[in-house]
N, C-alpha and C positions, 0 to 999 in steps of 0.2 A: 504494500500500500504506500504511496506514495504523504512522503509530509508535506506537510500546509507551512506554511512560514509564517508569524506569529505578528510582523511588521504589517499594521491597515495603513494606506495612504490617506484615508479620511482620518487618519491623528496626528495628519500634516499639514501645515500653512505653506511650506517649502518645497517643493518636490526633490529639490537637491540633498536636504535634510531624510526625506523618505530612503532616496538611492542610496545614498549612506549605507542607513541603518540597515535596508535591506542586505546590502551588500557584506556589510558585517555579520549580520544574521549568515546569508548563507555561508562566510569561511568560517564563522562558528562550528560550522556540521559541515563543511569539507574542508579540511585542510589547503587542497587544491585547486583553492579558488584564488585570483588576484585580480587587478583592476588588467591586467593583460590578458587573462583568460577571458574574464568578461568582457574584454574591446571586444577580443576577436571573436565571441559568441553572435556578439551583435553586426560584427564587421564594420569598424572603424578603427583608430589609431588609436594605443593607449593614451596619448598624450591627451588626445579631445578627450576623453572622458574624463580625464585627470582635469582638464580645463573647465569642463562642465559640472563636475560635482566642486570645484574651486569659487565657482561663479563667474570662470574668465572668459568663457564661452556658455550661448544657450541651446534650448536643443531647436536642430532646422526643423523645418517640414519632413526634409530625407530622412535626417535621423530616429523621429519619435519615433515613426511605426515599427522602426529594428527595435526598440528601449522594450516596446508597447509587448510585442512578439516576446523579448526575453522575459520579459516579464509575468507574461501572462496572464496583464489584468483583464477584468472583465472590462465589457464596452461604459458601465455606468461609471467603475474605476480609472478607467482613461480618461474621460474630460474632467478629472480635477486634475490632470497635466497641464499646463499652457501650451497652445499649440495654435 
Protein backbone atom coordinates (compact mmCIF):
# COMPACT_ATOMS: atom_id res chain seq x y z
CA UNK A 1 0.00 0.00 0.00
CA UNK A 2 1.34 2.98 -0.97
CA UNK A 3 1.88 6.03 1.84
CA UNK A 4 0.18 9.39 1.98
CA UNK A 5 2.54 12.06 2.96
CA UNK A 6 1.33 13.87 5.90
CA UNK A 7 2.26 17.70 4.33
CA UNK A 8 -1.78 19.53 3.02
CA UNK A 9 -0.86 22.48 0.87
CA UNK A 10 -4.13 24.12 2.32
CA UNK A 11 -1.79 24.74 5.73
CA UNK A 12 0.08 26.99 3.34
CA UNK A 13 0.17 30.63 2.49
CA UNK A 14 3.57 29.87 0.59
CA UNK A 15 3.70 27.24 -1.90
CA UNK A 16 7.45 27.43 -1.61
CA UNK A 17 7.06 26.90 2.05
CA UNK A 18 4.71 23.73 1.05
CA UNK A 19 7.67 22.21 -1.55
CA UNK A 20 10.00 22.56 1.30
CA UNK A 21 8.24 20.78 3.75
CA UNK A 22 7.08 18.32 1.22
CA UNK A 23 10.24 17.72 0.03
CA UNK A 24 11.67 17.12 3.51
CA UNK A 25 8.93 14.87 4.25
CA UNK A 26 9.70 12.65 1.58
CA UNK A 27 13.88 12.35 2.40
CA UNK A 28 12.57 11.69 5.71
CA UNK A 29 11.26 8.20 4.25
CA UNK A 30 13.82 7.80 1.43
CA UNK A 31 17.16 8.49 2.09
CA UNK A 32 17.57 8.81 -1.76
CA UNK A 33 15.98 11.78 -2.21
CA UNK A 34 17.72 15.34 -3.16
CA UNK A 35 16.69 18.44 -4.65
CA UNK A 36 18.67 16.73 -7.96
CA UNK A 37 16.79 13.60 -7.91
CA UNK A 38 13.69 15.66 -7.61
CA UNK A 39 14.86 18.39 -10.75
CA UNK A 40 15.29 15.44 -12.66
CA UNK A 41 11.95 13.76 -11.77
CA UNK A 42 10.24 16.66 -12.86
CA UNK A 43 12.86 17.45 -15.61
CA UNK A 44 14.52 20.80 -15.09
CA UNK A 45 17.91 21.85 -13.60
CA UNK A 46 18.66 21.53 -10.20
CA UNK A 47 19.67 24.98 -9.82
CA UNK A 48 15.99 26.35 -10.85
CA UNK A 49 14.44 24.48 -8.31
CA UNK A 50 17.08 25.44 -5.80
CA UNK A 51 16.04 29.02 -7.30
CA UNK A 52 12.51 28.45 -6.94
CA UNK A 53 12.19 27.04 -3.44
CA UNK A 54 15.00 30.34 -2.75
CA UNK A 55 12.22 32.66 -4.06
CA UNK A 56 14.84 33.77 -6.81
CA UNK A 57 12.81 32.33 -9.49
CA UNK A 58 9.00 31.51 -9.91
CA UNK A 59 7.26 28.62 -11.35
CA UNK A 60 6.57 29.23 -15.46
CA UNK A 61 3.53 28.03 -17.03
CA UNK A 62 6.10 25.18 -18.57
CA UNK A 63 7.03 24.22 -15.29
CA UNK A 64 3.91 23.98 -12.97
CA UNK A 65 2.34 21.03 -14.65
CA UNK A 66 5.81 18.99 -14.21
CA UNK A 67 5.66 20.22 -10.17
CA UNK A 68 1.77 19.46 -10.59
CA UNK A 69 2.57 15.72 -12.19
CA UNK A 70 5.27 15.08 -9.24
CA UNK A 71 3.31 15.90 -7.04
CA UNK A 72 0.39 14.50 -7.54
CA UNK A 73 -2.04 16.83 -6.36
CA UNK A 74 -5.49 16.64 -6.86
CA UNK A 75 -7.18 19.26 -9.45
CA UNK A 76 -8.84 21.39 -6.29
CA UNK A 77 -5.18 21.11 -4.73
CA UNK A 78 -3.43 22.63 -7.79
CA UNK A 79 -5.17 26.20 -7.82
CA UNK A 80 -3.94 27.06 -4.60
CA UNK A 81 -0.41 27.17 -6.62
CA UNK A 82 -0.14 30.53 -8.47
CA UNK A 83 -0.10 29.90 -12.00
Amino acid sequence: MKRQLIVSIYSYFDYRDFLRDNFAERKAHNQKYSYRAIADKIGINSATLIRILNGKRNLSRNILPKFLQFLKLKKKEATTIPH
